[in-house]
Residue frames as a rotation matrix with the C-alpha (Angstrom) as fourth column:
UNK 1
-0.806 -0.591 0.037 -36.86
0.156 -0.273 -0.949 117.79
0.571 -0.759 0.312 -168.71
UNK 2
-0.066 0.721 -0.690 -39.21
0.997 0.027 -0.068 118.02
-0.030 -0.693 -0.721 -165.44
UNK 3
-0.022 0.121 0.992 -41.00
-0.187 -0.976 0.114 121.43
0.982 -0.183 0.044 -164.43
UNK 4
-0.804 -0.567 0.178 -39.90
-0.276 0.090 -0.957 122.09
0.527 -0.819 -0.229 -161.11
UNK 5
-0.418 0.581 0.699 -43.00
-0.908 -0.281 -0.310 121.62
0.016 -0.764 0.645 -159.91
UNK 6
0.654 -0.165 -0.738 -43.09
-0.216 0.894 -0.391 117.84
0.725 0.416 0.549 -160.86
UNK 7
-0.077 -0.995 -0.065 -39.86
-0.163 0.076 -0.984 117.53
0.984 -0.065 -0.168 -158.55
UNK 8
0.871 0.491 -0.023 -40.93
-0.217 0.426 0.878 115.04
0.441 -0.760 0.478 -155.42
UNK 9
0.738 -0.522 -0.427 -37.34
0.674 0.545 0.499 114.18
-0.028 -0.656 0.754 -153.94
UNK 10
0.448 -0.644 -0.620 -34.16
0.059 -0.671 0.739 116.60
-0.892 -0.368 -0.262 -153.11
UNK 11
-0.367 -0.586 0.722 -31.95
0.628 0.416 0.658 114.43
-0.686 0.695 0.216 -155.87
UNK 12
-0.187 0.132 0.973 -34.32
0.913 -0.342 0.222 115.59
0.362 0.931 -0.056 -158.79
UNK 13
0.820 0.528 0.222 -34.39
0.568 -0.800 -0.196 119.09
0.074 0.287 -0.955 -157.44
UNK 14
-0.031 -0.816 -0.578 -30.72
-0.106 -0.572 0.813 119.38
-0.994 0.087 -0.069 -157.26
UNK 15
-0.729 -0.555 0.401 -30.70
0.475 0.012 0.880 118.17
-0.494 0.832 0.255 -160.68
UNK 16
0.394 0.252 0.884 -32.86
0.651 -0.756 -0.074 120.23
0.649 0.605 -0.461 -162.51
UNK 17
0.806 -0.296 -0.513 -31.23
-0.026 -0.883 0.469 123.27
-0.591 -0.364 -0.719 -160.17
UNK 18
0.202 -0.915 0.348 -28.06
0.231 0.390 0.891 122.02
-0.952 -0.100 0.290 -161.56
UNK 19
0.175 0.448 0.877 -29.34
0.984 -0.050 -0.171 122.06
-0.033 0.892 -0.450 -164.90
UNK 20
0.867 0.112 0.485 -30.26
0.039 -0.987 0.158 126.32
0.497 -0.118 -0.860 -164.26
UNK 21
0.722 -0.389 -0.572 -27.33
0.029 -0.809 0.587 126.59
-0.692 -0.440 -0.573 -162.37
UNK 22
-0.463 -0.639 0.614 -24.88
0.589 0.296 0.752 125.14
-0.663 0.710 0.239 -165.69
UNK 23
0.274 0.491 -0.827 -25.80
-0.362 -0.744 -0.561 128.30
-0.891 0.453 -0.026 -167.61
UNK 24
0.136 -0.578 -0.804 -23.57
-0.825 -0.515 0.231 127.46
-0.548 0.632 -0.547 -170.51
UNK 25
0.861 0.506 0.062 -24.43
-0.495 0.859 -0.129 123.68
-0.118 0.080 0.990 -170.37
UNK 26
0.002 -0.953 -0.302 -20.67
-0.895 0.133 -0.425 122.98
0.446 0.271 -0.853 -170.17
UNK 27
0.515 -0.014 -0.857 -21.61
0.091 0.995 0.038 120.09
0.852 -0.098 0.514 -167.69
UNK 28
-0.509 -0.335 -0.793 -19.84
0.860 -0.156 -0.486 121.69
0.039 -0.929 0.367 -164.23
UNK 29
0.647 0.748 0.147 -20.88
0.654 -0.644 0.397 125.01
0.392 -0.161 -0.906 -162.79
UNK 30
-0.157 -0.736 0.659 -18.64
0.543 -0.621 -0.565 127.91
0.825 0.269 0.497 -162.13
UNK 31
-0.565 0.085 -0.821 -18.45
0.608 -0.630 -0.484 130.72
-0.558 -0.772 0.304 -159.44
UNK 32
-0.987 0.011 0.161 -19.63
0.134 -0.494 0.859 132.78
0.088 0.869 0.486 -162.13
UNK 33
-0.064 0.920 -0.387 -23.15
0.310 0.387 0.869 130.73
0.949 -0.064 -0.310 -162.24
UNK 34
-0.048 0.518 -0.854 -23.64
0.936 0.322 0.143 130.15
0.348 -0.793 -0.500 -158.86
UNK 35
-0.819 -0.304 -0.487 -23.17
0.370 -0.928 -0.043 134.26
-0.439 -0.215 0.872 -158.33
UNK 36
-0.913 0.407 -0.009 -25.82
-0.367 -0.813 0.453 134.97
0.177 0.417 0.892 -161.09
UNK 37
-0.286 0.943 -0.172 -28.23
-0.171 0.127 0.977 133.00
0.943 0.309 0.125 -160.11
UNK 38
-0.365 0.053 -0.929 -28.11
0.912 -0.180 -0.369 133.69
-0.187 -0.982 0.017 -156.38
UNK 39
-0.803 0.030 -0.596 -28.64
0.103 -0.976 -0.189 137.40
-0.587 -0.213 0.781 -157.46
UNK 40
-0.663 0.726 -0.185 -31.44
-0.096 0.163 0.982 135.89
0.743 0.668 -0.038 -159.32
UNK 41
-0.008 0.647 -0.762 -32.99
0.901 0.336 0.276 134.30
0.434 -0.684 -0.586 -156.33
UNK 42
-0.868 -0.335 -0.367 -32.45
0.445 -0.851 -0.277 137.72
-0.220 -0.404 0.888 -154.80
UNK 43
-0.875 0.432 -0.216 -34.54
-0.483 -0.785 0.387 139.23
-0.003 0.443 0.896 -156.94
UNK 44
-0.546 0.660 -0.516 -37.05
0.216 0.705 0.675 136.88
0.810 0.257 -0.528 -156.80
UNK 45
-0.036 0.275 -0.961 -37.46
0.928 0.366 0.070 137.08
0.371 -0.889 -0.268 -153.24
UNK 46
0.867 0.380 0.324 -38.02
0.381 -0.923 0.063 140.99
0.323 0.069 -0.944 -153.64
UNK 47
0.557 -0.557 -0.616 -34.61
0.640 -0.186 0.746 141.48
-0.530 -0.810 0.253 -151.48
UNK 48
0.861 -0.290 -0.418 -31.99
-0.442 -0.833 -0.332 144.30
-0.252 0.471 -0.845 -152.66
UNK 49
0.517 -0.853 -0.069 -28.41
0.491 0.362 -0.793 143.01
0.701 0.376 0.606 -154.65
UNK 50
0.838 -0.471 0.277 -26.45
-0.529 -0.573 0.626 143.77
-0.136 -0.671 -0.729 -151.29
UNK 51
0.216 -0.876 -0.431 -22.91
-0.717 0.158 -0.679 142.38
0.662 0.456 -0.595 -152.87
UNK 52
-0.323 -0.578 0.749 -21.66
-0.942 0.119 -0.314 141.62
0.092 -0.807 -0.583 -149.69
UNK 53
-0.348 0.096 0.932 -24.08
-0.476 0.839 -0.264 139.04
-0.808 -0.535 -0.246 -148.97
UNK 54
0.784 0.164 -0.599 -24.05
-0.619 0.289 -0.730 137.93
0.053 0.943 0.327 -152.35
UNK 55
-0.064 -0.993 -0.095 -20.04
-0.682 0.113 -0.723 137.24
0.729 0.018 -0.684 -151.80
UNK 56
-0.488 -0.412 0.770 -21.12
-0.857 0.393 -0.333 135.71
-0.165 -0.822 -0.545 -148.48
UNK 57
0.442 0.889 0.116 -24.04
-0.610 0.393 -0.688 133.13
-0.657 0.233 0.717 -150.28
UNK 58
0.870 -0.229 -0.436 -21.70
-0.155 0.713 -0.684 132.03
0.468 0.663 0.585 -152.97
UNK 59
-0.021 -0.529 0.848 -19.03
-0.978 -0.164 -0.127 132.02
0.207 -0.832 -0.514 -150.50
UNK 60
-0.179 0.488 0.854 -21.01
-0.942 0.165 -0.291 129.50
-0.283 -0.857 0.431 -148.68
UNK 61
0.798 0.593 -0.109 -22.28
-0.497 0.544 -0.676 127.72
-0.342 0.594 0.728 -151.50
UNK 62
0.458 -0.724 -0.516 -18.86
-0.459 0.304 -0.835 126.87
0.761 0.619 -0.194 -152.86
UNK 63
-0.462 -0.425 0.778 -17.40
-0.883 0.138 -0.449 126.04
0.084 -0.895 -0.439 -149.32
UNK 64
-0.102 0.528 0.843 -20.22
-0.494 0.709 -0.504 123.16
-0.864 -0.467 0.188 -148.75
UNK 65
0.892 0.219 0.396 -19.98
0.093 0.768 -0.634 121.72
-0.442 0.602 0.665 -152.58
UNK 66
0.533 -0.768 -0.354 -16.57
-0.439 0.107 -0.892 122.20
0.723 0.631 -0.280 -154.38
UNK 67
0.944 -0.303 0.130 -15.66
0.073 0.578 0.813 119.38
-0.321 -0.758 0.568 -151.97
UNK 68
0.536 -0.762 0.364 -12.32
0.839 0.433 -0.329 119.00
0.092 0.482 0.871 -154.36
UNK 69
0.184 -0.506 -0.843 -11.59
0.525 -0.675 0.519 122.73
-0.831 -0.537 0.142 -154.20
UNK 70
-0.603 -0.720 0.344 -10.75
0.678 -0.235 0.696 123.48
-0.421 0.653 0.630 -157.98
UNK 71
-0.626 0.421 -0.656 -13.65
-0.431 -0.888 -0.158 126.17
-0.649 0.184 0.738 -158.60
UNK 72
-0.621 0.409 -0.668 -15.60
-0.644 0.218 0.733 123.68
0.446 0.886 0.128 -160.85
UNK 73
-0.496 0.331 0.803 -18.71
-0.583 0.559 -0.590 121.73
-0.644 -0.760 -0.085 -159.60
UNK 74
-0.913 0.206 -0.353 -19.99
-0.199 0.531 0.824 118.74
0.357 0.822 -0.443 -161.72
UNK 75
0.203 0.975 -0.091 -23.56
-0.548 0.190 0.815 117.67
0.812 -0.116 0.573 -161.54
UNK 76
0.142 -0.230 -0.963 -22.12
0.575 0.811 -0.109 114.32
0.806 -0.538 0.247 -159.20
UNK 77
-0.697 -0.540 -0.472 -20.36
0.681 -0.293 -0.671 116.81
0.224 -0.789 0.572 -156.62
UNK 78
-0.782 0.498 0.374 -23.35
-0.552 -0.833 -0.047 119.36
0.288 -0.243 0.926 -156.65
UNK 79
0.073 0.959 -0.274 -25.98
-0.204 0.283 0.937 116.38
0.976 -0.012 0.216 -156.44
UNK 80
0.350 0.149 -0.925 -24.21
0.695 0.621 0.363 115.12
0.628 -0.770 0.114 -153.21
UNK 81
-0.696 -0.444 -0.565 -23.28
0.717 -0.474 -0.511 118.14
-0.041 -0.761 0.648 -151.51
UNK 82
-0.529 0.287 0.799 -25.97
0.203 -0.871 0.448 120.81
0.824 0.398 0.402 -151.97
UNK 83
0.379 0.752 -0.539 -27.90
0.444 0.363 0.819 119.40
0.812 -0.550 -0.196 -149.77
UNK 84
0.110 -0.481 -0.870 -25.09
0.991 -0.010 0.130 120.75
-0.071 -0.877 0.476 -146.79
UNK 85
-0.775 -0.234 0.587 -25.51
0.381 -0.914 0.139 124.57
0.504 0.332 0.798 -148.29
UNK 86
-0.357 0.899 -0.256 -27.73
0.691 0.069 -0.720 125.92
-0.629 -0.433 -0.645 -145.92
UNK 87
-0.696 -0.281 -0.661 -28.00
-0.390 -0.625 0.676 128.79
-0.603 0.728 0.326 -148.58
UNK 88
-0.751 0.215 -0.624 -29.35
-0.527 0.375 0.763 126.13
0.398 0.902 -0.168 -151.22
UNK 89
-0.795 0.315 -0.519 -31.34
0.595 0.570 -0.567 124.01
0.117 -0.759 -0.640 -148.43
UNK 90
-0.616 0.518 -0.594 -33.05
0.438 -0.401 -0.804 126.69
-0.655 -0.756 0.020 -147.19
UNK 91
-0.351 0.291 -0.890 -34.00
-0.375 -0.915 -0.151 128.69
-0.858 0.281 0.430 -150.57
UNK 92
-0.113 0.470 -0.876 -34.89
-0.953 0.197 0.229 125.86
0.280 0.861 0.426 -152.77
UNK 93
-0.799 0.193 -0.570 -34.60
-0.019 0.939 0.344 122.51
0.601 0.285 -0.746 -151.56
UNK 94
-0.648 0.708 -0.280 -37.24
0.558 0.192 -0.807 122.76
-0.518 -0.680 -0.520 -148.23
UNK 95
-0.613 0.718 -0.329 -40.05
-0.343 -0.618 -0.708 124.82
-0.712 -0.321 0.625 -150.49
């Protein structure tokens, strides 16, 4: 697997995000995931776990990739839609 820093084009940095965001390696990605590892990036970025805008981040995040709607994102539906999360855009793909 690449180290993110290796990771020259959007594609391979949704997929290795994708990768970290499939905690459970099940091969889609839950609300669950995308919840804990927003409140990861949270913490990264020094910011307090304000819920709210946790709720409003994965919120977001699910709105602009579960294109289908059924609460499950596969690698295919997260590689072509992340890209429209400003959420995911802003906090990992532009840095």
């Amino acid at each position: 697997m690449k180290n993110a820093s290796n990771l020259s084009t959007p594609e391979d940095k949704l997929n290795w995000i994708f990768t970290a965001f499939d905690q459970d390696g099940g091969g889609s990605i839950d609300l669950n995931e995308i919840m804990d590892i927003v409140m990861g990036l949270f913490k990264m970025a020094g910011m307090d776990e304000d819920i709210d805008m946790v709720v409003v981040c994965v919120s977001e995040i699910r709105q602009a990739v579960d294109k289908d709607g059924d609460g499950t994102i596969t690698r295919e539906e997260f590689v072509k839609n992340a890209v429209k999360s400003s959420f995911i855009y802003n906090n990992i793909i532009s840095c």
